[in-house]
C-alpha positions in Angstrom: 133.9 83.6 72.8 135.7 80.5 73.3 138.4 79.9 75.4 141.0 78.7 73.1 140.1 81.9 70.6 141.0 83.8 74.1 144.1 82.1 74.6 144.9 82.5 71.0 144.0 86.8 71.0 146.5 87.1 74.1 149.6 84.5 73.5 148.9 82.5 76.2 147.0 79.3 77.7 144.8 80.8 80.4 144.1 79.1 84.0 140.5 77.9 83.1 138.9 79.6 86.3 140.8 82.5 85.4 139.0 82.2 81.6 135.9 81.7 83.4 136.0 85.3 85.6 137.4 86.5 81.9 134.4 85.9 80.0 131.9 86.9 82.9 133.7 90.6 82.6 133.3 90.3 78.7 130.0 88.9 79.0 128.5 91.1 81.9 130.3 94.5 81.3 129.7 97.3 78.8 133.1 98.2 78.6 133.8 95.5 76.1 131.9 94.8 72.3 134.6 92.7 70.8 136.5 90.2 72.0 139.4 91.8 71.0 138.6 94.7 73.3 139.0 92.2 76.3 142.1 90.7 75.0 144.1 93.7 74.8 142.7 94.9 78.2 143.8 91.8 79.4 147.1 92.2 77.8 147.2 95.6 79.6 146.0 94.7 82.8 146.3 91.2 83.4 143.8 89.1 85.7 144.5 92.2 88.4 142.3 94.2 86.1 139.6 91.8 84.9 139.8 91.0 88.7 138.7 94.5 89.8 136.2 94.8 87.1 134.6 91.4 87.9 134.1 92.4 91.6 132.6 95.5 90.4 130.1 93.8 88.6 129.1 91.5 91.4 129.2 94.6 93.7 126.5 96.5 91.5 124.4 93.0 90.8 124.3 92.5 94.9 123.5 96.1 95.1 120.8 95.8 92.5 119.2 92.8 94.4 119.5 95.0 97.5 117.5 97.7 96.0 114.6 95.6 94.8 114.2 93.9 98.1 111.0 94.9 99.9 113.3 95.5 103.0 115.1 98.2 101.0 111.9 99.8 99.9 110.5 100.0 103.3 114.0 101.7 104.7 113.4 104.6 101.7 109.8 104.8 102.3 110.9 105.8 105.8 113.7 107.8 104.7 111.5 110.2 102.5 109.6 110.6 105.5 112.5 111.6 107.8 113.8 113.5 104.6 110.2 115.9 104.1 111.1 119.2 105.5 114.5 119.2 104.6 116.1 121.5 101.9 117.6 119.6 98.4 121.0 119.5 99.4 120.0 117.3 102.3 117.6 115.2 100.8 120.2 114.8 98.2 122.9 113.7 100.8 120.6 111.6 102.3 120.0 110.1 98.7 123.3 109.3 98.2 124.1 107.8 101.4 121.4 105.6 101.4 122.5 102.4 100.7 125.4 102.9 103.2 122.9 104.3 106.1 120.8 100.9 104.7 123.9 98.8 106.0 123.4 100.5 109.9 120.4 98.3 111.4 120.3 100.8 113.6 119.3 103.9 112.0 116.9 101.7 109.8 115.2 100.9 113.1 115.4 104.6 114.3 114.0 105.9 111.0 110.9 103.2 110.7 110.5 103.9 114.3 110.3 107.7 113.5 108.1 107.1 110.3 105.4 105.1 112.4 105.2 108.4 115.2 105.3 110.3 112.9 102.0 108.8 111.2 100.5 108.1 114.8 100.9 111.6 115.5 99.1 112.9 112.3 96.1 110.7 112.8 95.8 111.8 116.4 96.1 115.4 115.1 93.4 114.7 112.4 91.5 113.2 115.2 91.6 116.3 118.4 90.9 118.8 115.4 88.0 117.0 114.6 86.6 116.4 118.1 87.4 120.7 118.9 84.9 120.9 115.7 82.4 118.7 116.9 82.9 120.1 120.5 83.9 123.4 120.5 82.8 123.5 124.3 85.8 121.6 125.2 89.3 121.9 123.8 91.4 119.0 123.5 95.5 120.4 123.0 96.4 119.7 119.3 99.9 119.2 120.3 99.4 116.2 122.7 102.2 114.2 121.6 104.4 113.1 124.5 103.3 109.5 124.2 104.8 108.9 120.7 107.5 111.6 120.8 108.5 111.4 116.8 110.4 114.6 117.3 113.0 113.0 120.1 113.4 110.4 117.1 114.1 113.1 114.1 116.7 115.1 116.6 118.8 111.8 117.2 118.2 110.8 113.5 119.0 114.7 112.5 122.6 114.0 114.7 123.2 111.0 112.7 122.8 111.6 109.5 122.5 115.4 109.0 124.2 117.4 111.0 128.3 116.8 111.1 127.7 116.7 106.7 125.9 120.2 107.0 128.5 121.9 108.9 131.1 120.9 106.6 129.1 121.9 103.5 128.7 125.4 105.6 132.5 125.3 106.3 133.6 124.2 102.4 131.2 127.0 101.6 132.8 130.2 104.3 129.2 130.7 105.7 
């Protein structure tokens, strides 16, 4: 759509950066199909409206580029492992905070921090049952873990992102 079949649709000449926002809404949302659509939203709603639809689209495009980043795929990767264990409704809640937890550099350092313990402490694992196998003369403790402490790391994480949102679902729900 053109600018002056724009101006024409509404009645008016429009500011040409406002035109410019205008057709980024019309071109970039679904909400629109015609350009008639647009104009009478924009008769509605003025530029307040194509405003707030236009920052929502540039809001879901940074959060979409957010998403893909390797960065972002690293924080979930960690996530899921804090998350294993959990019921649904937390893994759930943990879903859909994610990209605000994301935002807290600390918790994303706390949870990759977890994640790598966590991992440390499985291979050990794998590694003491397998020498009590080989030497059953001499047993090593299978729960030697003080060095990389994962579980210190899931309690704090638990705090922060867990626990005040479970009491509440337990108060909403009277148990």
């Amino acid at each position: 759509m053109m600018k002056h079949e724009f101006d024409s649709l509404v009645g008016i000449t429009t500011n040409p950066e406002c035109y410019d926002r205008i057709e980024f809404v019309y071109m970039n949302s679904d909400k629109f199909n015609t350009k008639h659509e647009i104009a009478e939203f924009y008769k509605l709603h003025d530029m307040n409206g194509i405003e707030k639809i236009y920052k929502e689209l540039l809001e879901s495009e940074e959060r979409k580029q957010v998403i893909r980043s390797d960065e972002f795929k690293s924080f979930i990767n960690d996530l899921a492992v804090f998350a294993d264990g959990y019921v649904n409704e937390i893994k759930t809640h943990l879903v859909d905070m994610a990209f605000t937890t994301f935002q807290d550099k600390t918790v994303v350092t706390l949870l990759h921090q977890y994640a790598v313990r966590i991992e440390k402490e499985q291979k050990d694992l794998i590694g003491n049952m397998l020498w009590n196998i080989e030497h059953p003369e001499s047993k090593t403790d299978l729960n030697n873990s003080c060095l990389t402490n994962a579980a210190s790391y899931k309690t704090v994480l638990a705090d922060l992102l867990v626990t005040d949102w479970w009491h509440e679902q337990c108060r909403k729900e009277g148990k």
